[in-house]
N, CA, C and O atoms as a GROMACS GRO file, in nm:
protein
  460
    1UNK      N    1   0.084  -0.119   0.000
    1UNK     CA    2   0.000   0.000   0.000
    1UNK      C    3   0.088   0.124   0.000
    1UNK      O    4   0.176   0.133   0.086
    2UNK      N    5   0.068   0.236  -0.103
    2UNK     CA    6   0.104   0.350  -0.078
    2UNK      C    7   0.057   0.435   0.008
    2UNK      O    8  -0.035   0.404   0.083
    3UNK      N    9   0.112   0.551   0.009
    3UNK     CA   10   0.054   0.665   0.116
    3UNK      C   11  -0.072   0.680   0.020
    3UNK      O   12  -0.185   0.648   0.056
    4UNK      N   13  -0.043   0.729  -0.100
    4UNK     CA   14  -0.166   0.792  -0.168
    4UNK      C   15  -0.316   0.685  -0.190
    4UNK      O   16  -0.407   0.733  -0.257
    5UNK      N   17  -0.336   0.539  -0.130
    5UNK     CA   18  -0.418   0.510  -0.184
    5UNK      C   19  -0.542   0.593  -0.054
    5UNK      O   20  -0.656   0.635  -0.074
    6UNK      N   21  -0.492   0.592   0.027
    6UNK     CA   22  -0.653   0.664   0.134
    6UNK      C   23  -0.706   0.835   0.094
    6UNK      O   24  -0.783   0.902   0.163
    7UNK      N   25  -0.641   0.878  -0.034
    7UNK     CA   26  -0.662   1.047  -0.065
    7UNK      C   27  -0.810   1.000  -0.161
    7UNK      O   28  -0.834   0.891  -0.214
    8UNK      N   29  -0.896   1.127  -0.157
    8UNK     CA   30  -1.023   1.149  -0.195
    8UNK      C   31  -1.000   1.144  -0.315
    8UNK      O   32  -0.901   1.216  -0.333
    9UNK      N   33  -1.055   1.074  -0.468
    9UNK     CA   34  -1.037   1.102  -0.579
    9UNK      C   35  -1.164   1.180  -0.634
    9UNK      O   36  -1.144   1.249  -0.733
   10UNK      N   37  -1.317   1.178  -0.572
   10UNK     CA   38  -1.434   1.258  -0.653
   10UNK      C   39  -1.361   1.431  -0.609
   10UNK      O   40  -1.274   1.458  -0.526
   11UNK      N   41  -1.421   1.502  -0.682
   11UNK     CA   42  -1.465   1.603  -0.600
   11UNK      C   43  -1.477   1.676  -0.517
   11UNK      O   44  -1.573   1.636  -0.451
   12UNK      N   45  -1.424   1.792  -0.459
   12UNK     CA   46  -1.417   1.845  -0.337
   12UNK      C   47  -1.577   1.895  -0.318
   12UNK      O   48  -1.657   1.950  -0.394
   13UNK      N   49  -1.585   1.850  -0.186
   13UNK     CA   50  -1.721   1.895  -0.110
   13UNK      C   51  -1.742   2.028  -0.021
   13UNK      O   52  -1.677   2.034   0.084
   14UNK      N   53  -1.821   2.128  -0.051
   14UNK     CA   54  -1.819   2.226   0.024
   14UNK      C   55  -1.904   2.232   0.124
   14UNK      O   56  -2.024   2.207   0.110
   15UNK      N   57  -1.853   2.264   0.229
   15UNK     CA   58  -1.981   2.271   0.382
   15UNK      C   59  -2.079   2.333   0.339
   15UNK      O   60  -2.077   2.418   0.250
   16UNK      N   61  -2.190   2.286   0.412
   16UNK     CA   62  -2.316   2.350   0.410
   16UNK      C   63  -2.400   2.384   0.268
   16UNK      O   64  -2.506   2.448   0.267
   17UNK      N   65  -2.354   2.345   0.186
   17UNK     CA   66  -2.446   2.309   0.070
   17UNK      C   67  -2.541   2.185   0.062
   17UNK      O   68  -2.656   2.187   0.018
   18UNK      N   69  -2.472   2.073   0.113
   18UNK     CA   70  -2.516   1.963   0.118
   18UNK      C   71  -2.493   1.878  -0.024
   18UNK      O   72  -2.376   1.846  -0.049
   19UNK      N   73  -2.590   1.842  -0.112
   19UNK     CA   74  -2.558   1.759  -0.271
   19UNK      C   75  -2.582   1.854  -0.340
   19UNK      O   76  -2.678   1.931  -0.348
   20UNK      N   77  -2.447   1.842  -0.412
   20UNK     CA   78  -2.456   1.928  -0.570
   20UNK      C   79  -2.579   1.882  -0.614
   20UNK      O   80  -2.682   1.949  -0.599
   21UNK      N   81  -2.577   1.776  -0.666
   21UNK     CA   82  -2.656   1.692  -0.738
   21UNK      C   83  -2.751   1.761  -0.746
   21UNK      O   84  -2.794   1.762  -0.862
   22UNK      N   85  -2.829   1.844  -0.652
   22UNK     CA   86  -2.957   1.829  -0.639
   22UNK      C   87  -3.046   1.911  -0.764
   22UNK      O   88  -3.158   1.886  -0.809
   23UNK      N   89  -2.963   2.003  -0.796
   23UNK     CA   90  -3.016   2.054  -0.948
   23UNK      C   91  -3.069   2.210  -0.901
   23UNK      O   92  -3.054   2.271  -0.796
   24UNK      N   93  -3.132   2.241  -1.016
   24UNK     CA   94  -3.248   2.358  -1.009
   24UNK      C   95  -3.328   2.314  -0.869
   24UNK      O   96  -3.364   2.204  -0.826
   25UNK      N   97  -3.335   2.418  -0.829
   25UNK     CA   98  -3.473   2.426  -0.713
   25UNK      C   99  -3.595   2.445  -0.767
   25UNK      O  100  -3.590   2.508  -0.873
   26UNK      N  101  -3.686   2.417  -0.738
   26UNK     CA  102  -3.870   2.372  -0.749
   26UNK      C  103  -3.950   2.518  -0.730
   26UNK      O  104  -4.002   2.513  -0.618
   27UNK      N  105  -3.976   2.630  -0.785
   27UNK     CA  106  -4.082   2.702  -0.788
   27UNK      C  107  -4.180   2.648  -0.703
   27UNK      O  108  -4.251   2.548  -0.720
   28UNK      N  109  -4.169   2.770  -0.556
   28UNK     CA  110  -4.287   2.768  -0.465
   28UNK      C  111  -4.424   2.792  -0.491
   28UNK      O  112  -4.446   2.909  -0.526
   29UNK      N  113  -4.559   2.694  -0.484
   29UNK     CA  114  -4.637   2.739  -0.517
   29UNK      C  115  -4.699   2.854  -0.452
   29UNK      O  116  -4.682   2.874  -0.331
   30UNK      N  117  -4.773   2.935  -0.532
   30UNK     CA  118  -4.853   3.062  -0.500
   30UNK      C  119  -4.960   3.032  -0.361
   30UNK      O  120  -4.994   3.106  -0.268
   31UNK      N  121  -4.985   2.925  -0.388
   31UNK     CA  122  -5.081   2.838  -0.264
   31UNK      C  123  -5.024   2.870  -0.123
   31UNK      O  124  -5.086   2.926  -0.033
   32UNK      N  125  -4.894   2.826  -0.118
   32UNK     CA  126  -4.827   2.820  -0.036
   32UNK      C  127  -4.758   2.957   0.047
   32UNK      O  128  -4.721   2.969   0.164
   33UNK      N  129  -4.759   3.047  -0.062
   33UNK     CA  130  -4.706   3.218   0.023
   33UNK      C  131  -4.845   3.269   0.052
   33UNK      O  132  -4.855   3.334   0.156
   34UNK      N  133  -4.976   3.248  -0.036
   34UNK     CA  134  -5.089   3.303   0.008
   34UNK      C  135  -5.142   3.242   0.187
   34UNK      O  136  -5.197   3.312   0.272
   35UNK      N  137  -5.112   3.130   0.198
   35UNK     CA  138  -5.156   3.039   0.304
   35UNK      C  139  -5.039   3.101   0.373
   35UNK      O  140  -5.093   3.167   0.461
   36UNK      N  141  -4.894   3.120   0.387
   36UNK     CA  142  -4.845   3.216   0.493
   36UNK      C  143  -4.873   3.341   0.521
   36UNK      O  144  -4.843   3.384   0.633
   37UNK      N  145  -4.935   3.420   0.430
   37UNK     CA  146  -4.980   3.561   0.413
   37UNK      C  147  -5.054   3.559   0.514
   37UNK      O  148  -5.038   3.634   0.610
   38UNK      N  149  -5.162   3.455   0.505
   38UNK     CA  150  -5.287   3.493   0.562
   38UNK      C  151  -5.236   3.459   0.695
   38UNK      O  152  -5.246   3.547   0.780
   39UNK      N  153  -5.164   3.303   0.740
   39UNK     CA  154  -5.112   3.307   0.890
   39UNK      C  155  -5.052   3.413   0.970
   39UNK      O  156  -5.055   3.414   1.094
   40UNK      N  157  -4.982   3.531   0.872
   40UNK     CA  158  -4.893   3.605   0.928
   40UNK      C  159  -4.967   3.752   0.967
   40UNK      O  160  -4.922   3.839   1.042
   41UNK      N  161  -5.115   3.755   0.883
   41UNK     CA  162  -5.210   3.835   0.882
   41UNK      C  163  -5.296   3.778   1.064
   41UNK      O  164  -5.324   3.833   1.170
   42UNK      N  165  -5.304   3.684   1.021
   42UNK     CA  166  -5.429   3.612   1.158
   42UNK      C  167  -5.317   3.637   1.274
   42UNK      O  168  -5.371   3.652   1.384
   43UNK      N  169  -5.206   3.644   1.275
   43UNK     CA  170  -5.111   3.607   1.438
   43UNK      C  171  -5.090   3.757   1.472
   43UNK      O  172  -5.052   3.773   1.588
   44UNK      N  173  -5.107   3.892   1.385
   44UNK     CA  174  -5.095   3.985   1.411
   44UNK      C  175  -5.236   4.031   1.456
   44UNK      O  176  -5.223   4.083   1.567
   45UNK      N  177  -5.350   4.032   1.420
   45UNK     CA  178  -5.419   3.997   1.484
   45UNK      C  179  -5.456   3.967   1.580
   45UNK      O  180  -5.538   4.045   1.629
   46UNK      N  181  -5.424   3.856   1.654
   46UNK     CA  182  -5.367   3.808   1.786
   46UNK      C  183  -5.343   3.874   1.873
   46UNK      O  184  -5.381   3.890   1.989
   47UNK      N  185  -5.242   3.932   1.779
   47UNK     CA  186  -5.097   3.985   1.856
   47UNK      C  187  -5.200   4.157   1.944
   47UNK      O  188  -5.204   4.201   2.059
   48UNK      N  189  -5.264   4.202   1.812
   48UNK     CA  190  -5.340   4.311   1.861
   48UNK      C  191  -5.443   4.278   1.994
   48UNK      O  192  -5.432   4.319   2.109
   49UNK      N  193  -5.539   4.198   1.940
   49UNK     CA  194  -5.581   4.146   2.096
   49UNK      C  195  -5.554   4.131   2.218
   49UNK      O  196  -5.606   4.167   2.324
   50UNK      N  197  -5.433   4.051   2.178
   50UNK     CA  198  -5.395   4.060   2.319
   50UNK      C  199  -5.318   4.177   2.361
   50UNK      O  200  -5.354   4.197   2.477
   51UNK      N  201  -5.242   4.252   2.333
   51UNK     CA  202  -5.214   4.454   2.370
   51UNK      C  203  -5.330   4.487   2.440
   51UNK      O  204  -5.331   4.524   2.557
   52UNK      N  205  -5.457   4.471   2.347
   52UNK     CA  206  -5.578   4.546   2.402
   52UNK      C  207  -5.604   4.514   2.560
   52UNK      O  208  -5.608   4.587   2.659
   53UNK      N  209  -5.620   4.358   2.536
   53UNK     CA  210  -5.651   4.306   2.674
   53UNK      C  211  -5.554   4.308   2.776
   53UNK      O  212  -5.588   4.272   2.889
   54UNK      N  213  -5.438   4.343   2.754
   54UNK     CA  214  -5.339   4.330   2.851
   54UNK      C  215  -5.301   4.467   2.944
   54UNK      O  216  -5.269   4.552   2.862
   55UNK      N  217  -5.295   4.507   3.039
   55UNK     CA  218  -5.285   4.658   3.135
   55UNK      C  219  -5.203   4.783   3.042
   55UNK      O  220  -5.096   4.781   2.981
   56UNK      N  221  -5.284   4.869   3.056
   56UNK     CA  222  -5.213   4.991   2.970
   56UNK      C  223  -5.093   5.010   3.004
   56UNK      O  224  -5.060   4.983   3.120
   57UNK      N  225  -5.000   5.060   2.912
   57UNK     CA  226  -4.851   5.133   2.932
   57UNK      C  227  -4.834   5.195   3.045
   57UNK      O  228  -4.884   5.299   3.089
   58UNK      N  229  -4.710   5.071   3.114
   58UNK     CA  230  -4.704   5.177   3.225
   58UNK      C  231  -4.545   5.239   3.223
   58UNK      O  232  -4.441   5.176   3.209
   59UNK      N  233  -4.570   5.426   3.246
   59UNK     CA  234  -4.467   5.510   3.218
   59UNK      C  235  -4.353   5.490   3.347
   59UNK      O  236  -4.376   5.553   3.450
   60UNK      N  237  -4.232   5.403   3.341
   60UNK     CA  238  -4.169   5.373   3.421
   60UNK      C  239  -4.017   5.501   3.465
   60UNK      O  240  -3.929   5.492   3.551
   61UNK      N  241  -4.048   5.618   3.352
   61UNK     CA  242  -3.970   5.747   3.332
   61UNK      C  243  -3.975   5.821   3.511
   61UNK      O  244  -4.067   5.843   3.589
   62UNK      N  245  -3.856   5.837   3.515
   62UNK     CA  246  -3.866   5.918   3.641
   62UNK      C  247  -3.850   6.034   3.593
   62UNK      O  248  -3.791   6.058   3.487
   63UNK      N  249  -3.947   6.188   3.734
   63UNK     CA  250  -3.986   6.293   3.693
   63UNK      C  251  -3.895   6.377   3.590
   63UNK      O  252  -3.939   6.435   3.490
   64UNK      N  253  -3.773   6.373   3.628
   64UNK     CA  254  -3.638   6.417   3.570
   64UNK      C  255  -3.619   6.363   3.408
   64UNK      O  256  -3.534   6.404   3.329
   65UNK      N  257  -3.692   6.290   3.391
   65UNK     CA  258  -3.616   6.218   3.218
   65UNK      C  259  -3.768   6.264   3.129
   65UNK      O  260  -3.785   6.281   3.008
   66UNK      N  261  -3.869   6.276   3.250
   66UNK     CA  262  -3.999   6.307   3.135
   66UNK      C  263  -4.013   6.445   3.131
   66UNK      O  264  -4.109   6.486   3.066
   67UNK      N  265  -3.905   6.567   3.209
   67UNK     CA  266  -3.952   6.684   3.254
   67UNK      C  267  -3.812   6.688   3.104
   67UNK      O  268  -3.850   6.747   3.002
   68UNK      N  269  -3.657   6.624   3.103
   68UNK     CA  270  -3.586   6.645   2.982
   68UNK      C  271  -3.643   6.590   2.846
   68UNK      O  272  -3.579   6.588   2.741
   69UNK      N  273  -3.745   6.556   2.860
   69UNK     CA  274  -3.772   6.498   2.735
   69UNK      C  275  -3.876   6.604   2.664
   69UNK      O  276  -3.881   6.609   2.541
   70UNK      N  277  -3.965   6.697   2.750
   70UNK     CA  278  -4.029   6.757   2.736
   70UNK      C  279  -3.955   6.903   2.656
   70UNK      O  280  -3.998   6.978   2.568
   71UNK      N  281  -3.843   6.900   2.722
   71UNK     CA  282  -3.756   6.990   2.720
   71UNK      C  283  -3.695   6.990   2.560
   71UNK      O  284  -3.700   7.094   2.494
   72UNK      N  285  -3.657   6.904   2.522
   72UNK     CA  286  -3.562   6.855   2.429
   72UNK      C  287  -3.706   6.869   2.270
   72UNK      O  288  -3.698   6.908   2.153
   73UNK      N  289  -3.804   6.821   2.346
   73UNK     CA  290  -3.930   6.830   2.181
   73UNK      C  291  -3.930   6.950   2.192
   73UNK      O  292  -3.942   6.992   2.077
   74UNK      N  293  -3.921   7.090   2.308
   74UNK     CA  294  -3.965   7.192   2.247
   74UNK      C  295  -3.863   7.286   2.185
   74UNK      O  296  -3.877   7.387   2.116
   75UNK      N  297  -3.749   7.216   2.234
   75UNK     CA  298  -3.625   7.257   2.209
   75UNK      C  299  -3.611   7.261   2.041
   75UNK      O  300  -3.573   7.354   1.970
   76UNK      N  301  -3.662   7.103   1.998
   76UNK     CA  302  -3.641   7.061   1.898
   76UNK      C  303  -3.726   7.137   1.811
   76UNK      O  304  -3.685   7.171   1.700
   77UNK      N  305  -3.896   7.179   1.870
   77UNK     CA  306  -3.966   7.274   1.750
   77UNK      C  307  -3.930   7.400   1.742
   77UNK      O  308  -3.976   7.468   1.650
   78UNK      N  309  -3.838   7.457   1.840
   78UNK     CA  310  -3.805   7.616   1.788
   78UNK      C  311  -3.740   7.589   1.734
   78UNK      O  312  -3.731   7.687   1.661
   79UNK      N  313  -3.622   7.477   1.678
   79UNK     CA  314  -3.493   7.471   1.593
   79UNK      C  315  -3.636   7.476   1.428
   79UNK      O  316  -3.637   7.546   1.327
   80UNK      N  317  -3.711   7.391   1.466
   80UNK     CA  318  -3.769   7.357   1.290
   80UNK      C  319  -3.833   7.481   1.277
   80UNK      O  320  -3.831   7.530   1.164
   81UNK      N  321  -3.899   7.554   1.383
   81UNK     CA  322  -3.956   7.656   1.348
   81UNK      C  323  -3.851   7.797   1.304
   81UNK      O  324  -3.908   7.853   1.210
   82UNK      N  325  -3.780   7.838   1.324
   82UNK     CA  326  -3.636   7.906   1.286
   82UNK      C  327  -3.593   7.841   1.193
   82UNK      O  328  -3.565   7.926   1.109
   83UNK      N  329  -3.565   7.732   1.147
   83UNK     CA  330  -3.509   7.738   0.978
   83UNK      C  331  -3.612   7.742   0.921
   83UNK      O  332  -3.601   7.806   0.816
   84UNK      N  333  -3.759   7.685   0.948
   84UNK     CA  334  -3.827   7.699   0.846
   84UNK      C  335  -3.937   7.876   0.830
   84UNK      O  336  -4.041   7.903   0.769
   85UNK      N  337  -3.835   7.968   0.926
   85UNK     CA  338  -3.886   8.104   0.887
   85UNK      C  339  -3.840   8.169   0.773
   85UNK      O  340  -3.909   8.240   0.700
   86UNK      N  341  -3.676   8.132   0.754
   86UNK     CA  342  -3.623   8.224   0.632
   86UNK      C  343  -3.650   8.117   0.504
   86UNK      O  344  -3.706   8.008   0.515
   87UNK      N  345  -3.614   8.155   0.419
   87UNK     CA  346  -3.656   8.169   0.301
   87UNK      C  347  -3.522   8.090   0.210
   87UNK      O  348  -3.441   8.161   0.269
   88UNK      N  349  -3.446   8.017   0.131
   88UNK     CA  350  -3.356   7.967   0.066
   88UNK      C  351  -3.275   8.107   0.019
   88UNK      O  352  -3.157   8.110  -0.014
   89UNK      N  353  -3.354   8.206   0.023
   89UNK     CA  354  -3.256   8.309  -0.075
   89UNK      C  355  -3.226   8.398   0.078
   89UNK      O  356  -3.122   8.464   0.080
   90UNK      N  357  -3.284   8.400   0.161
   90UNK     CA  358  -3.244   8.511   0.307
   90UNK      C  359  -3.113   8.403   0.334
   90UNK      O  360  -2.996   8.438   0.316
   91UNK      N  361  -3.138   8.319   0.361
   91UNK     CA  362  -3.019   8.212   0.394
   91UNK      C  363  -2.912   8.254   0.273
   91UNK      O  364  -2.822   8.319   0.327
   92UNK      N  365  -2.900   8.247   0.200
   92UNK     CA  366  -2.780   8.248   0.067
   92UNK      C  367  -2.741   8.407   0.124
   92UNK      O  368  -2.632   8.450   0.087
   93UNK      N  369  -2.804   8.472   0.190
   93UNK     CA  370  -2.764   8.629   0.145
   93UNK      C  371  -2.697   8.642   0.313
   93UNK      O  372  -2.604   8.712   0.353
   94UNK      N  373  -2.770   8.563   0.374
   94UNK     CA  374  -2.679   8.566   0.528
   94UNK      C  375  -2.549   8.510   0.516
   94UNK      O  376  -2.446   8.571   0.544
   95UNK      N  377  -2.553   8.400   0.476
   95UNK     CA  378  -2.421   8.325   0.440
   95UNK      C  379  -2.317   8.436   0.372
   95UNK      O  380  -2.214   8.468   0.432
   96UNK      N  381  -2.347   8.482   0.261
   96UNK     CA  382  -2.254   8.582   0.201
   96UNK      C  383  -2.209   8.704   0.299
   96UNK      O  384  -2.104   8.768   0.295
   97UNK      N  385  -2.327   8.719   0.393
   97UNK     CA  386  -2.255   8.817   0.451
   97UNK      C  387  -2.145   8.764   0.564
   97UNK      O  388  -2.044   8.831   0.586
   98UNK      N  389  -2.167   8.649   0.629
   98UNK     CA  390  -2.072   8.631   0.740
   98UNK      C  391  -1.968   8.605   0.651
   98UNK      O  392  -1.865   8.658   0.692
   99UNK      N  393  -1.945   8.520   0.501
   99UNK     CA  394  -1.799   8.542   0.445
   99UNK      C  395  -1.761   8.689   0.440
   99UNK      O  396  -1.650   8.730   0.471
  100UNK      N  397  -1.847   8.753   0.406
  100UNK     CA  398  -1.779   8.883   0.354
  100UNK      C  399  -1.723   8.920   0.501
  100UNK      O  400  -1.613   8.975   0.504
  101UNK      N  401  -1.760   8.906   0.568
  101UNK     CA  402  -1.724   8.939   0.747
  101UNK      C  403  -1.623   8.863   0.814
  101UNK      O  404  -1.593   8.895   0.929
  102UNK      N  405  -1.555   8.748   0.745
  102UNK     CA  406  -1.406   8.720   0.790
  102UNK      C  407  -1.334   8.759   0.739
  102UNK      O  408  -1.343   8.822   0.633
  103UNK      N  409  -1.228   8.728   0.809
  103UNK     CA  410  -1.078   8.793   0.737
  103UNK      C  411  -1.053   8.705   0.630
  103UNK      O  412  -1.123   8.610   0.594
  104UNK      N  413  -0.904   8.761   0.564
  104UNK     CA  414  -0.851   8.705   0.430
  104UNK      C  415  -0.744   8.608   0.460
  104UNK      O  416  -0.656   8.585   0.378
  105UNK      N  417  -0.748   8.545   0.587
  105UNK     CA  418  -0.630   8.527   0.606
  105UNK      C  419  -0.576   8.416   0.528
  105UNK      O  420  -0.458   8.405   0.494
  106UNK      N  421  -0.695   8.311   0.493
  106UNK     CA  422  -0.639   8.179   0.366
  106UNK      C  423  -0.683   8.232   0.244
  106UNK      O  424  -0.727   8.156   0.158
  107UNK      N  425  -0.678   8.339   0.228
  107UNK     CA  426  -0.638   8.390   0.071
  107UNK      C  427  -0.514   8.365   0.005
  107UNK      O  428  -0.424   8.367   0.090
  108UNK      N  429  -0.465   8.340  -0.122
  108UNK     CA  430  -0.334   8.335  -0.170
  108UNK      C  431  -0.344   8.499  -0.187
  108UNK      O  432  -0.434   8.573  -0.226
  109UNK      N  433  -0.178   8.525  -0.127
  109UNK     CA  434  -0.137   8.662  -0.150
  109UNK      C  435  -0.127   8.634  -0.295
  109UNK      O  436  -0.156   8.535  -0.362
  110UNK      N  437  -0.075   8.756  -0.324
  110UNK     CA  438  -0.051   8.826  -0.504
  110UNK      C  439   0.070   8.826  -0.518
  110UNK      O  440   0.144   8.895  -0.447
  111UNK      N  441   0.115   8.744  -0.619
  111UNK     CA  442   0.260   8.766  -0.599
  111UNK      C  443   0.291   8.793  -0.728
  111UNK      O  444   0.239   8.721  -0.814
  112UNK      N  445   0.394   8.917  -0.775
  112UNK     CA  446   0.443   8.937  -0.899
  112UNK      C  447   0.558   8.931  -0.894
  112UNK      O  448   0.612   8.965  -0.789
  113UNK      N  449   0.649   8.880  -1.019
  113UNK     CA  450   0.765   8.882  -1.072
  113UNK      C  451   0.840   9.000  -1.087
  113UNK      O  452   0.951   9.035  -1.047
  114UNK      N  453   0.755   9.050  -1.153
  114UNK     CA  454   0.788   9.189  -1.222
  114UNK      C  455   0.811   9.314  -1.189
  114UNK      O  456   0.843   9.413  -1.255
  115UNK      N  457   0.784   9.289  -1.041
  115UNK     CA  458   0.786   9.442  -0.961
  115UNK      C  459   0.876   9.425  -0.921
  115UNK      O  460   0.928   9.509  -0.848
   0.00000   0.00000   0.00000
C-alpha cells in the first residue's frame, strides 16, 4: 500500500451546501405564500388582541427624564420653526454676509515677478 491510496479522488465537497446533485430548485407554489400571508395576517391579529386586553402602558420614566424629554421636543420645534422662517434666498444672502465678514487670512497673496 502506498501513502496515496486513502486520498479522496471525486470532487471536493463544500460545507453547508449539502448535494450538488440536487439541481435547479422547485418554484414555490402561489398556494403556499398566500396560506403564509394569511397566517402572518391572523397572528398579528392576535398579537393586537392581546395589547388590548393586557394593562395599559405603564410610564416607568422618572420625573427628571420626562420633565428632559419635554424639554428637548420643544427645544427641537423652535430649531424647525427658525429654519423653516427664512426663506432659501435670506439664507444664501446671510451666508454671504458672514464670508464677507471674515478675514482674508487663507487667501493666496498676489505675488508678482515683475515688480
Amino acid at each position: 500500500m502506498s501513502e496515496y491510496d486513502q486520498i479522496q479522488k471525486s470532487s471536493l465537497k463544500i460545507k453547508g451546501l449539502g448535494d450538488l446533485s440536487a439541481g435547479k430548485k422547485k418554484k414555490k407554489n402561489n398556494k403556499e405564500s398566500k396560506h403564509r400571508l394569511e397566517q402572518v395576517v391572523t397572528s398579528q391579529n392576535e398579537e393586537e388582541e392581546e395589547v388590548k386586553t393586557k394593562k395599559a402602558y405603564i410610564d416607568k420614566r422618572t420625573p427628571a427624564q420626562i420633565a428632559f424629554d419635554k424639554m428637548q421636543e420643544k427645544r427641537q420645534m423652535e430649531r424647525i420653526l427658525k429654519k423653516a422662517s427664512k426663506t432659501h434666498k435670506h439664507r444664501v444672502e446671510d451666508f454671504n454676509r458672514h464670508l464677507d465678514n471674515l478675514t482674508e487670512h487663507y487667501d493666496i497673496p498676489k505675488v508678482s515677478w515683475t515688480k
